[in-house]
Gaussian input, Z-matrix of N, CA and C with variables (Angstrom, degrees):
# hf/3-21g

backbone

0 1
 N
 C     1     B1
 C     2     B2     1     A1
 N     3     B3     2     A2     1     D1
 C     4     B4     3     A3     2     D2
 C     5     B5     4     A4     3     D3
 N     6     B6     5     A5     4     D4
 C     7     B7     6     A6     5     D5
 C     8     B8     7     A7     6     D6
 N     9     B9     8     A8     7     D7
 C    10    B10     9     A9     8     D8
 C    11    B11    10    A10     9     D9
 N    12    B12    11    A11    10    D10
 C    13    B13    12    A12    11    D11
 C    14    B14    13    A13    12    D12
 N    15    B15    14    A14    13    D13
 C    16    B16    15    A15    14    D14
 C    17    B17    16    A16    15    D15
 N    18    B18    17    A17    16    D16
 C    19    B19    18    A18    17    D17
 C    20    B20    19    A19    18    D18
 N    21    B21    20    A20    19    D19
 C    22    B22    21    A21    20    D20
 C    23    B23    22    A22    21    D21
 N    24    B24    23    A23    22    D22
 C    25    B25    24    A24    23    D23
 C    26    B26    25    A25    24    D24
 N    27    B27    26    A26    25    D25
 C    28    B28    27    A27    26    D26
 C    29    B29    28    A28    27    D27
 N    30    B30    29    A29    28    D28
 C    31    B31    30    A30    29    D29
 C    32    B32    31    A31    30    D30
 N    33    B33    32    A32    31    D31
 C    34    B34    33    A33    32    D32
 C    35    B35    34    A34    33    D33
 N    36    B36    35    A35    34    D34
 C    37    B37    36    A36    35    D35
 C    38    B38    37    A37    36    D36
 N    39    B39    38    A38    37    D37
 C    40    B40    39    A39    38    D38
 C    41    B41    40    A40    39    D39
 N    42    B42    41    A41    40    D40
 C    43    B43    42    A42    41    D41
 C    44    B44    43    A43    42    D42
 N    45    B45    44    A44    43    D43
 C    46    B46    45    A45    44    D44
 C    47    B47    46    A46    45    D45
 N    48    B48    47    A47    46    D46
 C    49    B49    48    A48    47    D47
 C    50    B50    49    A49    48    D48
 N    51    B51    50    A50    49    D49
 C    52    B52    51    A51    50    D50
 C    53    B53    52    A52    51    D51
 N    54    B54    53    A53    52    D52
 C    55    B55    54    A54    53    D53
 C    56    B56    55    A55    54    D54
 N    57    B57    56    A56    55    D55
 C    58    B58    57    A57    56    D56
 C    59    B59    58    A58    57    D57
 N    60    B60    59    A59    58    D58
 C    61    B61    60    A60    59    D59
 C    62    B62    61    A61    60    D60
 N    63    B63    62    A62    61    D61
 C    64    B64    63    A63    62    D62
 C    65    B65    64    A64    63    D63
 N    66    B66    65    A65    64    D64
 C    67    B67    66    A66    65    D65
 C    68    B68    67    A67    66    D66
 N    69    B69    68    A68    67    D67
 C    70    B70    69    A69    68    D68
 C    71    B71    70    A70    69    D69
 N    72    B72    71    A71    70    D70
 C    73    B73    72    A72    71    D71
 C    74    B74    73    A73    72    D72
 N    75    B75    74    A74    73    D73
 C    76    B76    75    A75    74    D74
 C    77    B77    76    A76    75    D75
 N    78    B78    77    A77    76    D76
 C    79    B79    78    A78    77    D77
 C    80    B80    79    A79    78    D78
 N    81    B81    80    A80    79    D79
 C    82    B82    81    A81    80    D80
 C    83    B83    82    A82    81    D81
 N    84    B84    83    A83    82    D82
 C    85    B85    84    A84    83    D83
 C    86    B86    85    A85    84    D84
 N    87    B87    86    A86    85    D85
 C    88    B88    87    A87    86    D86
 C    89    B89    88    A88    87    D87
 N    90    B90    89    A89    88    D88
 C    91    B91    90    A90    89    D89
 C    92    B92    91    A91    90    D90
 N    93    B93    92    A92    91    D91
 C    94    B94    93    A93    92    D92
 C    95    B95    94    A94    93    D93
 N    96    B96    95    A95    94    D94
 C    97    B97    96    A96    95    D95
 C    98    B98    97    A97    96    D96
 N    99    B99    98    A98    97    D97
 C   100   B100    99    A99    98    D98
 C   101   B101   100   A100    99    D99
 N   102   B102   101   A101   100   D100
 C   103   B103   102   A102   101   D101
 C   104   B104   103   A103   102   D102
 N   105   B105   104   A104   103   D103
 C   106   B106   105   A105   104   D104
 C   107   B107   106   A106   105   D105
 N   108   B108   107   A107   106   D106
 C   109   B109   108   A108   107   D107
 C   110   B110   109   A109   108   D108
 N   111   B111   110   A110   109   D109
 C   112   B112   111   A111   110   D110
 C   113   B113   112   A112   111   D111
 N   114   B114   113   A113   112   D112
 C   115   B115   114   A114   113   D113
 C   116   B116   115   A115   114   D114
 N   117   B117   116   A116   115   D115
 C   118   B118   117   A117   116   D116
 C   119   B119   118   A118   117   D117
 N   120   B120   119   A119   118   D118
 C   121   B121   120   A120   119   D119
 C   122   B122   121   A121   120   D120
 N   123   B123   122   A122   121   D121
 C   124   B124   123   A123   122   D122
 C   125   B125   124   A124   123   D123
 N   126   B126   125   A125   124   D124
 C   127   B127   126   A126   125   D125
 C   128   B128   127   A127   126   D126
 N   129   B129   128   A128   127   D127
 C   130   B130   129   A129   128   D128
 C   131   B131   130   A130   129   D129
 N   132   B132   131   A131   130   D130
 C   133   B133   132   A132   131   D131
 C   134   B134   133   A133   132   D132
 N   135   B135   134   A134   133   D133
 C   136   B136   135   A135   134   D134
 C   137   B137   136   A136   135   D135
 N   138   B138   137   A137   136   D136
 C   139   B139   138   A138   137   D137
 C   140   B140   139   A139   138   D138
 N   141   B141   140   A140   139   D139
 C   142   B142   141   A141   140   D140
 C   143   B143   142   A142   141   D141
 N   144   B144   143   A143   142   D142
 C   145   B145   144   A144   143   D143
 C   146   B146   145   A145   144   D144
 N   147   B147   146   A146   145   D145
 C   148   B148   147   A147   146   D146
 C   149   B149   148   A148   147   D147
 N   150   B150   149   A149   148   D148
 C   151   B151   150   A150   149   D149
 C   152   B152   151   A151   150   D150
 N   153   B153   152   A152   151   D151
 C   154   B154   153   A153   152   D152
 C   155   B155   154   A154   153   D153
 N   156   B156   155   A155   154   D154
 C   157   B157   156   A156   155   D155
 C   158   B158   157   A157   156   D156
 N   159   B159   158   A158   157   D157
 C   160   B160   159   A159   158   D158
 C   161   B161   160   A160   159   D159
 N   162   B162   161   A161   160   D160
 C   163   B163   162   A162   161   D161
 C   164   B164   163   A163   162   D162
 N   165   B165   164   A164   163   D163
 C   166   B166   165   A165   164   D164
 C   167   B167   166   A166   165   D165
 N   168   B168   167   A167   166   D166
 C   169   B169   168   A168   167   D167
 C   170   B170   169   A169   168   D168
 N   171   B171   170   A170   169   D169
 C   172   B172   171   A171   170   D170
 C   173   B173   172   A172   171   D171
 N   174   B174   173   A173   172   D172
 C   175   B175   174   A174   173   D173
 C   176   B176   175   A175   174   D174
 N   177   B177   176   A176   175   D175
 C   178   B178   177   A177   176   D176
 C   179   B179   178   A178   177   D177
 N   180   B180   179   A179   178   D178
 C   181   B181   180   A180   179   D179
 C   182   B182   181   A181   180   D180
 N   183   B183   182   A182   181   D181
 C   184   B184   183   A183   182   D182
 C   185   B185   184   A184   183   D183
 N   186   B186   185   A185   184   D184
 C   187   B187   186   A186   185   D185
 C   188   B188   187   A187   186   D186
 N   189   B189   188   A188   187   D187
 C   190   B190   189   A189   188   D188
 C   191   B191   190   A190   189   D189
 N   192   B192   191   A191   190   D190
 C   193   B193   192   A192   191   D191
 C   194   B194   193   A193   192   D192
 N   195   B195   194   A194   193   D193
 C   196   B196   195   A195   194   D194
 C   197   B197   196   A196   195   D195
 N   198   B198   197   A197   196   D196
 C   199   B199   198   A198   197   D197
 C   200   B200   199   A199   198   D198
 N   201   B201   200   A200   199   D199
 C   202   B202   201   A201   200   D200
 C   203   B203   202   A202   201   D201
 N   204   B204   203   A203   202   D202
 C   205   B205   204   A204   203   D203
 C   206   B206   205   A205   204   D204
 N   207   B207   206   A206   205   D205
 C   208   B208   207   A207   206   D206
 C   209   B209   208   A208   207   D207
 N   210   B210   209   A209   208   D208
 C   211   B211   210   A210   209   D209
 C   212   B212   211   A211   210   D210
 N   213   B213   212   A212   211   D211
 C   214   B214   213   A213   212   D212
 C   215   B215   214   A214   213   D213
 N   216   B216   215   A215   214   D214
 C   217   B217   216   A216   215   D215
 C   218   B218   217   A217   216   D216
 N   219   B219   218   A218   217   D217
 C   220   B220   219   A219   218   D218
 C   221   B221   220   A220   219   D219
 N   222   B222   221   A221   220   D220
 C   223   B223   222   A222   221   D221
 C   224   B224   223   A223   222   D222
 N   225   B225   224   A224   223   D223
 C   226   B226   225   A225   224   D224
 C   227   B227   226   A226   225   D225
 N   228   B228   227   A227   226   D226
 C   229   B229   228   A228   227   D227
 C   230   B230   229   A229   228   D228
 N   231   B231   230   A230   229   D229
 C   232   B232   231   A231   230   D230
 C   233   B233   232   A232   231   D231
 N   234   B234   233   A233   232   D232
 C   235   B235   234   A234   233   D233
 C   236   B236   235   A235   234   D234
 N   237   B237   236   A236   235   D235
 C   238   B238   237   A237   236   D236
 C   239   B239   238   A238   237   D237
 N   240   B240   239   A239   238   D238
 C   241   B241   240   A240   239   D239
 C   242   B242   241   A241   240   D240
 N   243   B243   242   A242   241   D241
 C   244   B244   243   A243   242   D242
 C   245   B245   244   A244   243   D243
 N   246   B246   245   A245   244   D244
 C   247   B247   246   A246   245   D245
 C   248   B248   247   A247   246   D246
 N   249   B249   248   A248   247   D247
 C   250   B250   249   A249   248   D248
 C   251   B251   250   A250   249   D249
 N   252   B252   251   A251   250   D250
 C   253   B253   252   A252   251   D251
 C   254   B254   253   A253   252   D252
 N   255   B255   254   A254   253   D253
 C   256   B256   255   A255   254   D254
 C   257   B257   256   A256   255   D255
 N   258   B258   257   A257   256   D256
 C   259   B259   258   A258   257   D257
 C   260   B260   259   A259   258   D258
 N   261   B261   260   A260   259   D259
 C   262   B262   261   A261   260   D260
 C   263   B263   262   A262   261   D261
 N   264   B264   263   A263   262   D262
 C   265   B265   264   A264   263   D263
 C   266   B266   265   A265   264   D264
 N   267   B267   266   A266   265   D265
 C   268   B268   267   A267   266   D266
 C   269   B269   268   A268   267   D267
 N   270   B270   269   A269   268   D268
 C   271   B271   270   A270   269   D269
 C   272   B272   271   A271   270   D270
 N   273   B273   272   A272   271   D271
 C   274   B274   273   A273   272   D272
 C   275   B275   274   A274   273   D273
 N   276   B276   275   A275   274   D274
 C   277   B277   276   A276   275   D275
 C   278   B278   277   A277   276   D276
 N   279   B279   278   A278   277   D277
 C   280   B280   279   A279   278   D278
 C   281   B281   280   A280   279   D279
 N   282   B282   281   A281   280   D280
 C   283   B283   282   A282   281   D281
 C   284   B284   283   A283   282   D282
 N   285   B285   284   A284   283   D283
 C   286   B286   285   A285   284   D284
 C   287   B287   286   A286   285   D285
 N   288   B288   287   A287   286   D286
 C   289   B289   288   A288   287   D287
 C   290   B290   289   A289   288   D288
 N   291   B291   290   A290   289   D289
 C   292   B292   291   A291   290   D290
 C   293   B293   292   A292   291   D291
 N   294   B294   293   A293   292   D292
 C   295   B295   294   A294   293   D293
 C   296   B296   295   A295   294   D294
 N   297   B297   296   A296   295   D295
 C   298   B298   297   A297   296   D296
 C   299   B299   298   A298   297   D297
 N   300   B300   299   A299   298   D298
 C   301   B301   300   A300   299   D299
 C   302   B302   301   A301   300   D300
 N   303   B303   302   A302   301   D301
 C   304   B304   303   A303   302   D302
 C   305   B305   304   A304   303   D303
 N   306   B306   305   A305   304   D304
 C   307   B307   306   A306   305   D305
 C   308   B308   307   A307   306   D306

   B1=1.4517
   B2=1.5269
   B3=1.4734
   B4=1.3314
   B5=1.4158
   B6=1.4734
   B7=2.1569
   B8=1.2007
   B9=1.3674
   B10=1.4100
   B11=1.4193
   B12=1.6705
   B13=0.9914
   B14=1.3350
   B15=1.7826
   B16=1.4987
   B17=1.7606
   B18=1.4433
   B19=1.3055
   B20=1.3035
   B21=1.7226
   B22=1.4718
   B23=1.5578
   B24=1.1118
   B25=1.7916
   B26=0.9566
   B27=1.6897
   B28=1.7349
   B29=1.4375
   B30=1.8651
   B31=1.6018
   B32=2.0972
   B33=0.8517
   B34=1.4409
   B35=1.8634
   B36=0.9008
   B37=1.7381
   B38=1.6196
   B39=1.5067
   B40=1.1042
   B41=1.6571
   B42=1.5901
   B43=1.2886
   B44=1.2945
   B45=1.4146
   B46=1.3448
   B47=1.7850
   B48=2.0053
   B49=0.9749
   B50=1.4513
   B51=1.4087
   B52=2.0841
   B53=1.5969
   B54=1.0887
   B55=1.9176
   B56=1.0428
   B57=1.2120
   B58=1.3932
   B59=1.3349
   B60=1.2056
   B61=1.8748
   B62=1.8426
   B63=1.4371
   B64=1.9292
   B65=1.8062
   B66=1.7131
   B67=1.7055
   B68=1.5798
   B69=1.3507
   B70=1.6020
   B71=1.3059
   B72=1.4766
   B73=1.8302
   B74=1.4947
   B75=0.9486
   B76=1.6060
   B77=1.4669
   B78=1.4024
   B79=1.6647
   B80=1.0686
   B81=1.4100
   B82=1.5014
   B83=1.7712
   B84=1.2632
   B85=1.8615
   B86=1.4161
   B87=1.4939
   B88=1.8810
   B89=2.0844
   B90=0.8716
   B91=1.5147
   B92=2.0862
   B93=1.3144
   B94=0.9924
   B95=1.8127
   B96=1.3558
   B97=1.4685
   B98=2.0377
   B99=1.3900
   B100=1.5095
   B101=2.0844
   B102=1.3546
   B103=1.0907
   B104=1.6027
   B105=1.2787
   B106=1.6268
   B107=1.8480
   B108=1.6419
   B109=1.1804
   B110=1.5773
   B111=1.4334
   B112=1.3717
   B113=2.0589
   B114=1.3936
   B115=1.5298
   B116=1.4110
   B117=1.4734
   B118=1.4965
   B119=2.0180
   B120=1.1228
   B121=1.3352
   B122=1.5033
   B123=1.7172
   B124=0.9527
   B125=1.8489
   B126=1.3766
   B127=1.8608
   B128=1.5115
   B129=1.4446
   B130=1.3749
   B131=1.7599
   B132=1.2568
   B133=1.7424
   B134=1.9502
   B135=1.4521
   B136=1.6150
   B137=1.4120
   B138=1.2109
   B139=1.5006
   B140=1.4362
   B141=1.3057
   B142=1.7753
   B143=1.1440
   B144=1.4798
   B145=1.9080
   B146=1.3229
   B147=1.8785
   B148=1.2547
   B149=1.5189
   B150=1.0885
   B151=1.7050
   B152=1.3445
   B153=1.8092
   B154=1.2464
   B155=1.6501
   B156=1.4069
   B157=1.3354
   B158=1.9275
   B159=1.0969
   B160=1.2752
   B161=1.6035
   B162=1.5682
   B163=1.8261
   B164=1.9605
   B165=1.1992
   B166=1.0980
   B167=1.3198
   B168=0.8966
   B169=2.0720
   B170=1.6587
   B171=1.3973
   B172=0.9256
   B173=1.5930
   B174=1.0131
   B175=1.5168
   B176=1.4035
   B177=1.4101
   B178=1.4819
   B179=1.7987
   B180=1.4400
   B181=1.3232
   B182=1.5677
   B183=1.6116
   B184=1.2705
   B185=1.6078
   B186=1.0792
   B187=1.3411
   B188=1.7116
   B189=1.4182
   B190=1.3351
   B191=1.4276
   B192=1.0419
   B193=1.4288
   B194=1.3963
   B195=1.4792
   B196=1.1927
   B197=1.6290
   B198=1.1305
   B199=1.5192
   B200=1.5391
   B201=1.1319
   B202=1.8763
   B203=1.5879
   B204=1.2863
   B205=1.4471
   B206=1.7148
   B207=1.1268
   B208=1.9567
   B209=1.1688
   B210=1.6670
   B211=1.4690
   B212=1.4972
   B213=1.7337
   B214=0.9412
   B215=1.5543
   B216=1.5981
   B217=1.6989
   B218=1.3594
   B219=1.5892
   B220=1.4481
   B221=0.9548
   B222=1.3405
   B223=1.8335
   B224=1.2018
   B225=1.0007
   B226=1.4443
   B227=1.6932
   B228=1.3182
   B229=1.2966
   B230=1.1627
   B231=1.9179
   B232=1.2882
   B233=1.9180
   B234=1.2637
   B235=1.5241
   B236=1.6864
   B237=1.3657
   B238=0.9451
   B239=1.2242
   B240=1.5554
   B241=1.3477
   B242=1.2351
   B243=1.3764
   B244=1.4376
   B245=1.4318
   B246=1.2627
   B247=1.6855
   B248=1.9800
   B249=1.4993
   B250=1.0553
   B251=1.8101
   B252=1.3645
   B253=1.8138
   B254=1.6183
   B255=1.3657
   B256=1.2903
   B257=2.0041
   B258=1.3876
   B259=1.3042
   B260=1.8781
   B261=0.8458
   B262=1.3480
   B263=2.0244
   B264=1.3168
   B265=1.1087
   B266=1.4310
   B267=1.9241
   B268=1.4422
   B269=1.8496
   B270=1.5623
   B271=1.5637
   B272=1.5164
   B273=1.3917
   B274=1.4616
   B275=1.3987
   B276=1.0878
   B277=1.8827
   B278=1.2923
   B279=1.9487
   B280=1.5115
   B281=1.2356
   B282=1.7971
   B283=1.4680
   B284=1.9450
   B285=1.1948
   B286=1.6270
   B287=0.9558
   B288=1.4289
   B289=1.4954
   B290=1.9925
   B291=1.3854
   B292=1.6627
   B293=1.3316
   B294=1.3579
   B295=1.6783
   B296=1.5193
   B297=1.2323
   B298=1.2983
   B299=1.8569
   B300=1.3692
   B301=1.5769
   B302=1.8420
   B303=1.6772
   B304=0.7208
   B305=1.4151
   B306=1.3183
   B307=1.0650
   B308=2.0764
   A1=108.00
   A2=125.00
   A3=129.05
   A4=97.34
   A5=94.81
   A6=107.23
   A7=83.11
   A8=129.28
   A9=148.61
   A10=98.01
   A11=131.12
   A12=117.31
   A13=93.31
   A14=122.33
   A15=153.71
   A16=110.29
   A17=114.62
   A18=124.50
   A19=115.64
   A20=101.26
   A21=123.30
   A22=100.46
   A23=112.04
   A24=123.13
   A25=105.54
   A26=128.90
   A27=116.70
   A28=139.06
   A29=97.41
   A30=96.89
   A31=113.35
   A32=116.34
   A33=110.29
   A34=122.35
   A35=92.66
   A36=87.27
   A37=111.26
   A38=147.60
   A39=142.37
   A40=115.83
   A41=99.03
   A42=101.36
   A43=97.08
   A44=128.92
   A45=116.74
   A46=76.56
   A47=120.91
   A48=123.81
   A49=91.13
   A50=104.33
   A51=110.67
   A52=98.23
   A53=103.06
   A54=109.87
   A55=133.31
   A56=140.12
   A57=126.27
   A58=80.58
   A59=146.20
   A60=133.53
   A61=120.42
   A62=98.49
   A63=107.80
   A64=59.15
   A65=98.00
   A66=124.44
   A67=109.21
   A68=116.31
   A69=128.88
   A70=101.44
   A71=96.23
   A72=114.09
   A73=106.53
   A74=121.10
   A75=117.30
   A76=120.75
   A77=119.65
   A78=122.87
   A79=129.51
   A80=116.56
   A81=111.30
   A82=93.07
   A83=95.36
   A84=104.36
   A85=106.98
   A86=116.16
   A87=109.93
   A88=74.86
   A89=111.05
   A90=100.66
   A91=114.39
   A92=100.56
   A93=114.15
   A94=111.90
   A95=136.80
   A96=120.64
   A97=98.10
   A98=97.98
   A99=104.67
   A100=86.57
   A101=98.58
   A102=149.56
   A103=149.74
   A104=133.29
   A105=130.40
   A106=85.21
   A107=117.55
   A108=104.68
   A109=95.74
   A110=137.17
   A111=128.81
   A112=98.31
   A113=101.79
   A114=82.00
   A115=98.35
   A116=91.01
   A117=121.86
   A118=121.44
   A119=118.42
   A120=98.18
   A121=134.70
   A122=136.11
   A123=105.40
   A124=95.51
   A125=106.17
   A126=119.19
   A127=99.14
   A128=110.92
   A129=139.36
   A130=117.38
   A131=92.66
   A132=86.40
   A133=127.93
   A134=85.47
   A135=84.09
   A136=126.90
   A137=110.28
   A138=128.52
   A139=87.91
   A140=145.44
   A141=129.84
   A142=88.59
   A143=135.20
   A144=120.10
   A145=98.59
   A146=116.14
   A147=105.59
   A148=118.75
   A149=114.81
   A150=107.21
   A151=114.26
   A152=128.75
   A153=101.32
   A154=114.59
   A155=123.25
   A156=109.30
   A157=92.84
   A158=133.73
   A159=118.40
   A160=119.17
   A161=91.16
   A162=83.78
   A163=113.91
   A164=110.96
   A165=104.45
   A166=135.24
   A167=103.27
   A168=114.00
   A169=108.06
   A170=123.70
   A171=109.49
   A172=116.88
   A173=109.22
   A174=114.12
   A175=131.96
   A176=130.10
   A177=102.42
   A178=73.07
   A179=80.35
   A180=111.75
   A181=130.73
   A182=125.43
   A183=131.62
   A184=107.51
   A185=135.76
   A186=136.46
   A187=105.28
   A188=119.06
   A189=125.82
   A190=115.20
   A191=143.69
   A192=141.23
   A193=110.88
   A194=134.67
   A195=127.28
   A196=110.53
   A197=132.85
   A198=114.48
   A199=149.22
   A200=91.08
   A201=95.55
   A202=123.19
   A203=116.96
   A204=105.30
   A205=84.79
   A206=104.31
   A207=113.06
   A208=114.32
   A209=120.38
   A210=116.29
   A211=93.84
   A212=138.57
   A213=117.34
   A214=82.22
   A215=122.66
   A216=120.71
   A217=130.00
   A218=106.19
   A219=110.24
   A220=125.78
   A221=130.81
   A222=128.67
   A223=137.09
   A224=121.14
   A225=108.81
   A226=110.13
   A227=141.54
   A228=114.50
   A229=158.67
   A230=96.90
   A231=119.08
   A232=103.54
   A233=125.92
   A234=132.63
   A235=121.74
   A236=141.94
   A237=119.95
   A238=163.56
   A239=109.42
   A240=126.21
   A241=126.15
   A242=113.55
   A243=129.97
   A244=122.41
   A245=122.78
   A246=117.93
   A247=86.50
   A248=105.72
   A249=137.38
   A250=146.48
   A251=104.90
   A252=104.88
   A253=96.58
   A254=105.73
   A255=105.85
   A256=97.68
   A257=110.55
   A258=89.32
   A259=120.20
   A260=135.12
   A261=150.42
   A262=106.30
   A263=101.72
   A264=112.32
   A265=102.37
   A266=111.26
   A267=98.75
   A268=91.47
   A269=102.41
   A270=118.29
   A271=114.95
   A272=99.93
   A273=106.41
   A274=99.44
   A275=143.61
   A276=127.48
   A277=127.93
   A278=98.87
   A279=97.14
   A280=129.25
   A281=111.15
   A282=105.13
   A283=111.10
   A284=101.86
   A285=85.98
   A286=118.31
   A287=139.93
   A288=125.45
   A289=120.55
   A290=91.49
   A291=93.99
   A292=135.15
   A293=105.17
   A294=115.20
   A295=82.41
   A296=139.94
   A297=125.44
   A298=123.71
   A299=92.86
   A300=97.74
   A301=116.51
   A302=114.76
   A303=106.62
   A304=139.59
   A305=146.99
   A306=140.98
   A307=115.60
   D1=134.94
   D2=178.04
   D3=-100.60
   D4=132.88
   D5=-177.05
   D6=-92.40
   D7=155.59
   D8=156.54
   D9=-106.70
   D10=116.67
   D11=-163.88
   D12=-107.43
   D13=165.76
   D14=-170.13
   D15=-46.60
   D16=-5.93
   D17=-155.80
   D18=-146.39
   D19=-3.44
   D20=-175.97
   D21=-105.17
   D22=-43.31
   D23=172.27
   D24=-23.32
   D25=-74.77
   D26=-176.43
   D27=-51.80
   D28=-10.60
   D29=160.90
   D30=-82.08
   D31=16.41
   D32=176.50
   D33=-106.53
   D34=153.97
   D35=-171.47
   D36=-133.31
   D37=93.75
   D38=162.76
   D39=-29.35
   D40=118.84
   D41=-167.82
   D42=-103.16
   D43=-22.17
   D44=-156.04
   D45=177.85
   D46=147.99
   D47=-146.94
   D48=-172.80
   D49=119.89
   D50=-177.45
   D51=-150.73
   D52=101.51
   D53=149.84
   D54=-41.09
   D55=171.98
   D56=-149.52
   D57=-145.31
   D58=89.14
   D59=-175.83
   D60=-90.41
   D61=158.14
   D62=-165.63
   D63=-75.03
   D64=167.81
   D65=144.13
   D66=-73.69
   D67=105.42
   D68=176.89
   D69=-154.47
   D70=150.64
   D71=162.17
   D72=-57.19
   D73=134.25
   D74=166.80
   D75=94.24
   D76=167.40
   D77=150.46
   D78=-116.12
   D79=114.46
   D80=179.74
   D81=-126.01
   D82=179.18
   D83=-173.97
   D84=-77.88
   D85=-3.30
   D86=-156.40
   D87=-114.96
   D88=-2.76
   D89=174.53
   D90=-85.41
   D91=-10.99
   D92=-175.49
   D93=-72.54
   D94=131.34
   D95=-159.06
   D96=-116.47
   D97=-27.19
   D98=-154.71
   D99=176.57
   D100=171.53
   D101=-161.57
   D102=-139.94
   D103=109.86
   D104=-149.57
   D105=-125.88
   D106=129.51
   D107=-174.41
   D108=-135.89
   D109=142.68
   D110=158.36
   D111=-84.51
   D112=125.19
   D113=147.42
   D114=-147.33
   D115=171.63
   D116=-171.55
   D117=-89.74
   D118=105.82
   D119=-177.72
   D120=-99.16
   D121=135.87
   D122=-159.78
   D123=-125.77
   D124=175.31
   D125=-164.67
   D126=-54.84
   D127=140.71
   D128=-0.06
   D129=-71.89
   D130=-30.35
   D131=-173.54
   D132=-63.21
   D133=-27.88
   D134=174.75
   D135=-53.30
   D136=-23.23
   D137=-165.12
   D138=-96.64
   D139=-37.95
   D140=-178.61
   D141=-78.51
   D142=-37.65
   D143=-167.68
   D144=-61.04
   D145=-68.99
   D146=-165.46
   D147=-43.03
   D148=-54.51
   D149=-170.60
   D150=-74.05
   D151=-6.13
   D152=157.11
   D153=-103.86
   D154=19.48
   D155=170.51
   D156=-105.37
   D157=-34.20
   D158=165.02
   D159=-31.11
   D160=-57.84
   D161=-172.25
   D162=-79.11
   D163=-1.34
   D164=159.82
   D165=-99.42
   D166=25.44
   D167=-169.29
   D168=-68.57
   D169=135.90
   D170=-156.86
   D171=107.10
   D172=-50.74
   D173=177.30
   D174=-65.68
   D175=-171.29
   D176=157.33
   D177=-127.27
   D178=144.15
   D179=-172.56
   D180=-108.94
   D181=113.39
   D182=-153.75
   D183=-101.82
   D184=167.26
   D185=170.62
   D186=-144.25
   D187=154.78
   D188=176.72
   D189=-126.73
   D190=125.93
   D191=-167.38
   D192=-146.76
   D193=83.38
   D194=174.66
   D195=95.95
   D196=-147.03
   D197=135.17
   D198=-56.59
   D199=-12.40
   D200=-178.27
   D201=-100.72
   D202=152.91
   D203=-156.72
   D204=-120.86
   D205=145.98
   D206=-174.20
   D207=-130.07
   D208=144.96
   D209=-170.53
   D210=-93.66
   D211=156.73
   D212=-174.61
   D213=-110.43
   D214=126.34
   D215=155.69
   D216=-67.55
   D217=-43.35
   D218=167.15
   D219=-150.83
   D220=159.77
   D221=168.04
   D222=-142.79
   D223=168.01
   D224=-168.72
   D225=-127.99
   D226=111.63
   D227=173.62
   D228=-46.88
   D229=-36.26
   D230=-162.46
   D231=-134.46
   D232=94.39
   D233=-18.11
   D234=-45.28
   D235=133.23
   D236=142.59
   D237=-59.98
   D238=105.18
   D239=-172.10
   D240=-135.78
   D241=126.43
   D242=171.62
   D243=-72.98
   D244=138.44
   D245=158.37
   D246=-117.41
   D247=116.70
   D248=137.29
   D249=-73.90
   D250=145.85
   D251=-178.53
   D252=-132.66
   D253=131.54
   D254=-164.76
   D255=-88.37
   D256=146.91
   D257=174.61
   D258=-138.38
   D259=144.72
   D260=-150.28
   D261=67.86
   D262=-135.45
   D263=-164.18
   D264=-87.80
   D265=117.66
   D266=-158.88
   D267=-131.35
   D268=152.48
   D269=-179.20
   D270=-65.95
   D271=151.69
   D272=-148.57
   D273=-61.75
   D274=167.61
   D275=137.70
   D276=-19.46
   D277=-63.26
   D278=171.78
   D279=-41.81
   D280=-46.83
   D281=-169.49
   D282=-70.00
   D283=-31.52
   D284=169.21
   D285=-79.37
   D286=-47.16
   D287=162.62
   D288=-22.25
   D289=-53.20
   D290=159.57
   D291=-50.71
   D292=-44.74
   D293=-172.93
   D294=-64.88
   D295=-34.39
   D296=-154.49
   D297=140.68
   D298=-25.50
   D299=176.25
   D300=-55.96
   D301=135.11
   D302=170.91
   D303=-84.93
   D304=153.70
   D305=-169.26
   D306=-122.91

């Protein structure tokens, strides 16, 4: 599992951002279940992603960011970017936008 640590957050950038929704009339925030995010990462951290998703290829591959733990589907090295699926009980947007994630 790659930790994204509390100080590493501000190198990331939401590239693209899709909710995962309950079946209900309406939108509210508690309808929201989970989350699928592309983001983009930029130096210093790109350079710890690339070399630890290089040496894990092959794997299925997890990420940690804050409280929420993410499956990674795909990536790319060069730019580095993830398309992520967030999985169990995952932090709002806001709160990562707070920690620092960009939007």
């Amino acid at each position: 599992m790659i930790t994204i640590k509390n100080e590493e957050i501000q190198y990331l950038k939401v590239d693209s951002f899709l909710p995962k929704m309950r079946v209900k009339m309406g939108f509210t925030g508690s309808n929201v279940m989970g989350y699928e995010m592309i983001l983009k990462a930029a130096s210093p951290l790109a350079e710890r992603l690339a070399e630890e998703l290089s040496a894990a290829e092959g794997k299925e591959l997890k990420m940690k960011m804050l409280n929420t733990e993410f499956v990674i589907h795909e990536y790319e090295t060069n730019p580095v970017t993830l398309k992520v699926e967030s999985i169990g009980e995952a932090d709002s947007l806001n709160a990562l936008n707070s920690a620092g994630l960009k939007v």
